[in-house]
N, C-alpha and C positions, 0 to 999 in steps of 0.2 A: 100416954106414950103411943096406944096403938092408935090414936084419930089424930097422931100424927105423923104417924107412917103414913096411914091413910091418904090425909091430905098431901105427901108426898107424892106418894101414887096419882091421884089424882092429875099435880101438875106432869108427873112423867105420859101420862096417857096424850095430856094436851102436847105437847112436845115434840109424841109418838103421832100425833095426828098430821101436826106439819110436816115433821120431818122424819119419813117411816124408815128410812135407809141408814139414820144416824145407830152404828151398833153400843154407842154408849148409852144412849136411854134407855135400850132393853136390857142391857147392864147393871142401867141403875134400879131398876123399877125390878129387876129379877134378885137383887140384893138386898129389896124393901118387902117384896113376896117372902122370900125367906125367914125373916124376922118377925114375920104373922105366922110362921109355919103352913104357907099356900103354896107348898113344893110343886105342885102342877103346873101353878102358874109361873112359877120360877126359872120349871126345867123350860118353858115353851117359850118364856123369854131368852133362855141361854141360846137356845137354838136359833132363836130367829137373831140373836147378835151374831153365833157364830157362822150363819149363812151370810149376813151382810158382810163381814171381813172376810171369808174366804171368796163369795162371787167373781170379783172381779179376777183374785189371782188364779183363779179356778178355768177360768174365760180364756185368758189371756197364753196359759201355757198349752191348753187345747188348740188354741186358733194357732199360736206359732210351730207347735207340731201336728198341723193340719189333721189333730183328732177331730173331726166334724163332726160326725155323730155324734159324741160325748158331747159337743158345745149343744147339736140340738136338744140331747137329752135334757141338758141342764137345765136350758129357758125352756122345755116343756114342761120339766119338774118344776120350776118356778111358777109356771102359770097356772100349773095344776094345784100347788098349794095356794096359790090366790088367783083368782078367777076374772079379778075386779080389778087388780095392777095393769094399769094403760102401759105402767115404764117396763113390765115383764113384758107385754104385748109387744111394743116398741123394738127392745132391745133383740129378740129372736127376728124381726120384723129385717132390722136391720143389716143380722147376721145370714136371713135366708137372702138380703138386697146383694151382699159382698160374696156369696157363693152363686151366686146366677141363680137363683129360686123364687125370680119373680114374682110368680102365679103364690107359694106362700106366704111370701111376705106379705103382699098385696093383700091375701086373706087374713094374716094379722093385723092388718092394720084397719080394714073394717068391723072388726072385732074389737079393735079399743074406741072407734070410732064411735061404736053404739053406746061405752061406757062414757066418754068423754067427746062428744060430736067436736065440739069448737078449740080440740087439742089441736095447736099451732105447729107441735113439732111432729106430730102425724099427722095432720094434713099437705105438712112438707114433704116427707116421707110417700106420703099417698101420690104427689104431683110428680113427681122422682118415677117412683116405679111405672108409672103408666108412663112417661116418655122413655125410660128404659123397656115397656113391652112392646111398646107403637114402634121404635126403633128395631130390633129386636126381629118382629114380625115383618116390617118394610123389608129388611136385611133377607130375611126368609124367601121373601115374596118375589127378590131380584132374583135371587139364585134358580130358584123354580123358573123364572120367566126368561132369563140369561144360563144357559145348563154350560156356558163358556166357562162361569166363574169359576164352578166349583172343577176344572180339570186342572 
């Protein structure tokens, strides 16, 4: 019985490799921990189920009550628990792109760059924010040169 829980586990890790956001696999695979009495590994899979179902609700009522802070907290806490997530990187990336935080995001995003050079959706991200800073800076660069504008 137990080399086949095992082998369960096993498939749930492969599962967990493709698809790390799905909160049922660490569902299931924390429900097959239990049953070997590997409560550590149990409680670290509950959690990481329970962060992937509340993320986004977590996101989403922050950004609409323009808790900012709290949203950067959150993808900083994300990243900090995993270091090596291109889509943590990404997704704060994003959120410094829709508050005017250029210069951060921009920094996020060479950061996941170093993990995943040839990521398509951070290199989009990447080509975005530099004609958002060159615009941005031009914008800058009239006002200073034209002091009409800004009265």
């Amino acid at each position: 019985m137990i080399k086949d829980i095992e082998e369960k586990i096993k498939q749930f890790d492969e599962m967990i490799k493709k698809y790390p956001t799905i909160k049922e696999f660490y569902l299931g695979r924390a429900t097959l921990y239990e049953k070997i009495n590997e409560y550590k590994k149990a409680i670290e899979d509950y959690k990481r189920a329970c962060i992937h179902y509340i993320w986004y609700d977590v996101v989403s009522v922050c950004k609409r009550n323009k808790l900012y802070q709290e949203v950067e907290d959150f993808y900083t806490n994300a990243i900090n628990n995993d270091k090596q997530s291109v889509k943590n990187y990404y997704c704060r990336a994003y959120f410094y792109m829709h508050t005017y935080q250029y210069k951060k995001a921009l920094s996020d995003c060479k950061k996941a760059l170093k993990l995943e050079p040839k990521n398509d959706y951070m290199l989009e991200l990447q080509e975005i924010l530099f004609e958002k800073l060159n615009r941005k800076q031009l914008k800058q660069e009239n006002i200073i040169r034209n002091p009409k504008l800004t009265q």
